[in-house]
Each structure stands twice: as structure tokens, then as C-alpha cells.
C-alpha positions as CSV (number, residue, x, y, z in Angstrom):
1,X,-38.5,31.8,5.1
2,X,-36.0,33.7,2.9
3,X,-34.0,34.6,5.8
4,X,-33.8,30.6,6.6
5,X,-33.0,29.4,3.2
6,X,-30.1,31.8,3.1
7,X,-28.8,30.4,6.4
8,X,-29.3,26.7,5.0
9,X,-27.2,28.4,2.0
10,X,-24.5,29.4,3.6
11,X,-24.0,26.5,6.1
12,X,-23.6,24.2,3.5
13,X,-21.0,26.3,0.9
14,X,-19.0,26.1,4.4
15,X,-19.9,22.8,4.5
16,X,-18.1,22.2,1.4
17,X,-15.2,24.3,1.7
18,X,-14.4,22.6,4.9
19,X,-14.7,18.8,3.6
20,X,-10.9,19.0,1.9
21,X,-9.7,20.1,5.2
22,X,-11.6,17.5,7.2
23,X,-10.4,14.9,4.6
24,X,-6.6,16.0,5.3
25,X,-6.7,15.4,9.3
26,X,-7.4,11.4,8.5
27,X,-4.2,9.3,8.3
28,X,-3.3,6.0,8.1
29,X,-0.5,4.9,9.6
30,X,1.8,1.5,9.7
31,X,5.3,1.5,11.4
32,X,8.3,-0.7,9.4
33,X,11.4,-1.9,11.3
34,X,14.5,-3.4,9.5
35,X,18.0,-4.3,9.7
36,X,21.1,-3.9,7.7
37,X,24.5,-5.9,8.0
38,X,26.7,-3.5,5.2
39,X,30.4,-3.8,4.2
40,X,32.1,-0.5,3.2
41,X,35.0,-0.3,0.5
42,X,36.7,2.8,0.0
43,X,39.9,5.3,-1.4
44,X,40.5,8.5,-0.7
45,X,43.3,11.0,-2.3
46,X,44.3,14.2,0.0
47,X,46.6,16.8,-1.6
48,X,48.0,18.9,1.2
49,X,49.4,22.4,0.9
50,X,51.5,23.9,3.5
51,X,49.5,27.0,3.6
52,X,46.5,24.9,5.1
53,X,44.6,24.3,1.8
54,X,43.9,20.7,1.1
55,X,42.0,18.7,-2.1
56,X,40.5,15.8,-1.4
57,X,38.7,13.0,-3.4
58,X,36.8,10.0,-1.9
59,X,35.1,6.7,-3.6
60,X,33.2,5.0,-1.0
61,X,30.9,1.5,-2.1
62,X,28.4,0.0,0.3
63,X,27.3,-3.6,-0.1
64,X,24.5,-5.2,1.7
65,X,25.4,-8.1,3.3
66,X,21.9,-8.9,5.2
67,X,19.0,-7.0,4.6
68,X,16.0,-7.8,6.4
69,X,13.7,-5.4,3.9
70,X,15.3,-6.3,0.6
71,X,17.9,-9.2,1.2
72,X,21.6,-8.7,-0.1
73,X,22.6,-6.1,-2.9
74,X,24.5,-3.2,-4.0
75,X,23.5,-0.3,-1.8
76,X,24.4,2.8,-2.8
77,X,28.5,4.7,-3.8
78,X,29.2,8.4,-2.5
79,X,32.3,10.4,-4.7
80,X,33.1,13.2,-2.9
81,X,34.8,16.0,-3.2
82,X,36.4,18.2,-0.7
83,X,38.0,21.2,0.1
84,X,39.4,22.4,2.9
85,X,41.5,25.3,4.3
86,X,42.7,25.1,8.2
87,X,43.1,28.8,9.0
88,X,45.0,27.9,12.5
89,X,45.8,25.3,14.3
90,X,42.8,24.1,15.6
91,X,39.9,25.6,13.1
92,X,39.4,24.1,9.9
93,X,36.9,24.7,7.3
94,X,35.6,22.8,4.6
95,X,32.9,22.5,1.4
96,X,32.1,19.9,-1.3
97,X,29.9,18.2,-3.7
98,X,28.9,14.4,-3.4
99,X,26.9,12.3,-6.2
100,X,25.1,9.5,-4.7
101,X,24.0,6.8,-6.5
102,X,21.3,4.8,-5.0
103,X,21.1,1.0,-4.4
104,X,18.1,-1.4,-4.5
105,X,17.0,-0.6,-0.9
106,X,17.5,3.4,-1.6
107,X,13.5,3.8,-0.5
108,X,11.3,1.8,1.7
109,X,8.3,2.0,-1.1
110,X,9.7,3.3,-4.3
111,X,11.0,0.0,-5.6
112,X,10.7,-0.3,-9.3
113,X,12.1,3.3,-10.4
114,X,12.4,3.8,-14.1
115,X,13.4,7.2,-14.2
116,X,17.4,7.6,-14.2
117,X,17.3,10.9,-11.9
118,X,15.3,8.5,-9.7
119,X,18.3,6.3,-8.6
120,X,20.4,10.0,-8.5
121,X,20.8,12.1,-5.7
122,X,23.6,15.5,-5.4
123,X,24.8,16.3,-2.4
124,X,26.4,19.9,-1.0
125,X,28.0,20.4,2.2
126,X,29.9,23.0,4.6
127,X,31.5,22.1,7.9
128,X,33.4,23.7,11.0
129,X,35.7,21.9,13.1
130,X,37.6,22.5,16.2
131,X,40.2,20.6,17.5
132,X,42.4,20.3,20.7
133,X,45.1,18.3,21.4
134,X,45.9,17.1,25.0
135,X,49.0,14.9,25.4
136,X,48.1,11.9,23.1
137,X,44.6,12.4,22.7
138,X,42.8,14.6,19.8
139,X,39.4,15.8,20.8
140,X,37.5,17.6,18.1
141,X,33.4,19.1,17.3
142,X,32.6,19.1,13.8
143,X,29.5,20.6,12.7
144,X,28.2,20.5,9.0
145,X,25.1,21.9,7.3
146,X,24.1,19.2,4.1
147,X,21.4,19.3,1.0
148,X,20.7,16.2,-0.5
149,X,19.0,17.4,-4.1
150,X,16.5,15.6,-6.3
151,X,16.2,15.7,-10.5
152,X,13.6,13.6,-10.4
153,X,9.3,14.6,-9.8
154,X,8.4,15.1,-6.0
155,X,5.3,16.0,-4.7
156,X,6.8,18.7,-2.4
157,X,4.0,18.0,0.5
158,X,5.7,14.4,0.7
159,X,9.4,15.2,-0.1
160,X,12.0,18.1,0.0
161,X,13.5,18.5,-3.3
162,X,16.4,20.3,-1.5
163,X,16.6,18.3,1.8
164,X,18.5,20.4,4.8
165,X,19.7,18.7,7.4
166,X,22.5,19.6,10.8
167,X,25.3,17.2,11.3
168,X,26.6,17.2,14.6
169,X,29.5,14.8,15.3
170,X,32.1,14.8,19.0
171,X,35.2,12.4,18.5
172,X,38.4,11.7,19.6
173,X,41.6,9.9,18.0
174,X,44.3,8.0,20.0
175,X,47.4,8.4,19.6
176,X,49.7,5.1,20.2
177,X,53.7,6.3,21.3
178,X,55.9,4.2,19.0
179,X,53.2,2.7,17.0
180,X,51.8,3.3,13.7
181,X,48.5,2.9,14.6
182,X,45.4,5.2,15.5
183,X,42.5,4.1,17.5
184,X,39.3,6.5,17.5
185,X,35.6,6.9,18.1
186,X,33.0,9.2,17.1
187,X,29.4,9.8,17.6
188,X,27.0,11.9,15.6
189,X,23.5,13.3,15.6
190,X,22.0,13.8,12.4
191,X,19.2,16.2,12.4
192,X,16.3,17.1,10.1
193,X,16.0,21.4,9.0
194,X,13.4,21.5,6.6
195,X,11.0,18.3,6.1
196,X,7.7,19.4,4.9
197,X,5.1,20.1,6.8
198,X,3.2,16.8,6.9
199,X,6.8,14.9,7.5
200,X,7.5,16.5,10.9
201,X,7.3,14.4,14.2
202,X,4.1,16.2,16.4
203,X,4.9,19.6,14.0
204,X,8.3,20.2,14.2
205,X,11.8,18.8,12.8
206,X,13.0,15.3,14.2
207,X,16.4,14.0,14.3
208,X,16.5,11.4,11.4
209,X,19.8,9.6,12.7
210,X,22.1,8.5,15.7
211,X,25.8,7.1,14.8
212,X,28.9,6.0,16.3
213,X,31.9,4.3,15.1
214,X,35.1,3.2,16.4
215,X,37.6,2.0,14.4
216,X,41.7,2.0,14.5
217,X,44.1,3.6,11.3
218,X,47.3,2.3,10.8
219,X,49.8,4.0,8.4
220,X,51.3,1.5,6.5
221,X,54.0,4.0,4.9
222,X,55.1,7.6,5.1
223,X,51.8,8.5,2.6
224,X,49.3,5.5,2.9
225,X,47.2,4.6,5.5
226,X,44.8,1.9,5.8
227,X,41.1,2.5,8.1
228,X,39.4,-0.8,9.5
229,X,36.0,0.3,11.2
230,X,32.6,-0.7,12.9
231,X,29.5,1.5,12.4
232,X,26.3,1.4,14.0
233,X,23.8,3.9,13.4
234,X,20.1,4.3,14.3
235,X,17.7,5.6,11.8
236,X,14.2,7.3,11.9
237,X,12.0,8.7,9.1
238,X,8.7,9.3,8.0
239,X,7.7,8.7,4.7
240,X,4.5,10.3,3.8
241,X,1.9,9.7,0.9
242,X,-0.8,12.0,-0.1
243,X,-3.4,10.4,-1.8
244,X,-5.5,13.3,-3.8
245,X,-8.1,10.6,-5.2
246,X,-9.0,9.1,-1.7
247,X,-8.2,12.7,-0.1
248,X,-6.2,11.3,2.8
249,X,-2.9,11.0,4.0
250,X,-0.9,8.0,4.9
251,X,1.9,7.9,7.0
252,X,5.0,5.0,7.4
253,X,7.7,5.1,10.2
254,X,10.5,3.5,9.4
255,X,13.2,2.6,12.0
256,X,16.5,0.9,10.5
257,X,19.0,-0.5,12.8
258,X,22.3,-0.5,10.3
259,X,26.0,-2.7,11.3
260,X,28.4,-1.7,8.9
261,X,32.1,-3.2,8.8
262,X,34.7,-1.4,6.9
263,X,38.1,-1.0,5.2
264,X,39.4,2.6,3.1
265,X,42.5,3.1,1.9
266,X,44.2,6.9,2.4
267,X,46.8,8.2,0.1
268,X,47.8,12.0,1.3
269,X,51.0,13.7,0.3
């Protein structure tokens, strides 16, 4: 009888140990799909040095001009700052700091965010890029390594405070004989390094976004040059709540299909 009770015992204390773990493997999930018609305003200042060094600083203003999710609104500025430093002729290397500042439709759930640092995001970034010329035509790789940082409270099961991610962009640029103007096209592949554990697609890391643009620059003087541009990009994430009260968690996909039309203005000297 003893021998019994302490088997009835010790099959329920696992019992109860494992009910937090059974309790983790449930999930809701729902799947969200928007779109996005954006215009993009922008400057940007380069400072060249013949030595290969160059300083640059961007402003870059996104305005939602549809949004299925949110309708139309400010969505989010970039200033960015660069340095870079072209080694040879068809290597260059560069580093810099971004602060974001998000726009209305910054989340798909956290709408009404009180918290300054909430609405903040810092970003760092390093890139390589190689580069060949063949008679009129530039061809170039550019890969870049990028954290997005947080200020404000995460839990870090649903969100990276320091969010990795691999940048992988192939594009070319056209060179017109006699004309001032540049046509070119790019595609890149934006993929995720370190989302947390309950984030990743079937366990492992996902790629988060696809882009292209093609667009055309045309230098208006010896130092200015104005870009007119057409983005598309695809997006994918997962946005994951734990919920310790209930004990369960509950998954969103969200898939964003995102127009952007676009004019900067380049000043380098």
C-alpha cells in the first residue's frame, strides 16, 4: 500500500511540473494581410574625400497614402548617418547610426503607446560592397548586418530588444552616354538572425522581407542630383503574445504588400 501511495505521489508532482509545459504547446493563431500605398521625401548630404573617406547624412519621411490597416498618416522618418571609406576601386566599406521614429501604423497591435521610447527605435549598421564596372553598366553586391534597438519594456520571449537581421541586396545602375541621367534596379532579401525562440517560422530564422526598386537619377548640376523611384516590397512577420494568466501562446502572421513612390534630393561635393 505504501509502495502504491508513493507511486500515486510521484506521478502527480510530475503531473504538475509538466502542466506549464503542456500549457505552452497551445497556440492560437490568426493570419492579418494589408496594404500600403507610401510616398517617400528625402535629402541627403555626402562629403567626399579624395582618399576614399566619405560623410554622409540622410533625412528620409514616409507618408501613408492608403493604408488598408490604419488608413492614411505619417509613417515613420529615418536620419542616418554614414561613413564610409572605399579602400580600392571596387570595395567599399561602411558603418552608421539611424534614429527611427515610428508612425501610427509602426505595430500591427500596439496602437495606443504612451511611453515615448515606445514610438523610438536606434538603429546600427555595417556593410560590404563590391562593384564592377562593364562598359556602361555598374553591377554591385552589397551585404549589411543591422540592429534595430528598443528603450522601451519587452518581454524578451515576444521581442528582441536588439533585433539582428542580414541584408542582402544585387543591383545594377545604367549609365546613359551623353545624358544626365541614371536608370537602376535593385533587389534585396532581408533576413531574420536572432528572433526569439517562439518567433521563428517551424524553429528556425525566416526571411522577414523581399524588395525591389527601380528608379532613374538625374544630376541636375555638377553637385545635385535628384532620385525619382518605385518600391515594392513584400513583408512577413510573426508577432507573438505570451499570455502568463491564460498560460498560452498566441500567434499573428502578418503579410504587408507595401507600393512606395519616391523623390530625394542628393547634394555631394
Amino acid at each position: 500500500m505504501r509502495i502504491l501511495r508513493c507511486k500515486t505521489v510521484i506521478a502527480v508532482g510530475l503531473l504538475l511540473c509538466a502542466l506549464p509545459v503542456f500549457a505552452w504547446e497551445y497556440e492560437s493563431q490568426e493570419k492579418r494581410t494589408g496594404t500600403v500605398a507610401e510616398l517617400r521625401v528625402g535629402a541627403d548630404f555626402t562629403k567626399k574625400w579624395r582618399n576614399g573617406l566619405r560623410l554622409g547624412l540622410e533625412e528620409d519621411l514616409r507618408f501613408d497614402l492608403y493604408n488598408s490597416m490604419y488608413g492614411p498618416a505619417f509613417r515613420r522618418s529615418y536620419t542616418t548617418l554614414t561613413f564610409a571609406y572605399a579602400p580600392v576601386e571596387y570595395v567599399k566599406l561602411d558603418a552608421g547610426y539611424s534614429l527611427k521614429i515610428m508612425g501610427a501604423d509602426s505595430t500591427w497591435t500596439d496602437t495606443k503607446r504612451k511611453d515615448v521610447n515606445e514610438w523610438l527605435r536606434h538603429r546600427v549598421f555595417f556593410s560590404v560592397t563590391g562593384a564592377y564596372k562593364v562598359d556602361f553598366v555598374k553591377l554591385y553586391i552589397r551585404e549589411r548586418a543591422m540592429c534595430e534597438m528598443r528603450t522601451d519594456s519587452v518581454n524578451p520571449l515576444e521581442k528582441s530588444k536588439y533585433k539582428w537581421s542580414l541584408r542582402s541586396k544585387i543591383g545594377a545602375d545604367f549609365q546613359v552616354p551623353g545624358k544626365p541621367v541614371k536608370p537602376y534596379l535593385w533587389f534585396e532579401l532581408i533576413n531574420t538572425l536572432n528572433a526569439p525562440e517562439y518567433q521563428q517560422k517551424d524553429g528556425k530564422q525566416f526571411i522577414s522581407a523581399i524588395r525591389t526598386q527601380a528608379g532613374v537619377k538625374w544630376r541636375v548640376s555638377k553637385l545635385s542630383t535628384l532620385n525619382f523611384f518605385y518600391r515594392f516590397s513584400y513583408a512577413y512577420d510573426r508577432d507573438i503574445n505570451i499570455t502568463k494568466k491564460k498560460g498560452y501562446i498566441e500567434l499573428v502572421e502578418e503579410t504587408l504588400f507595401h507600393h512606395a513612390i519616391g523623390i530625394t534630393y542628393n547634394l555631394d561635393w
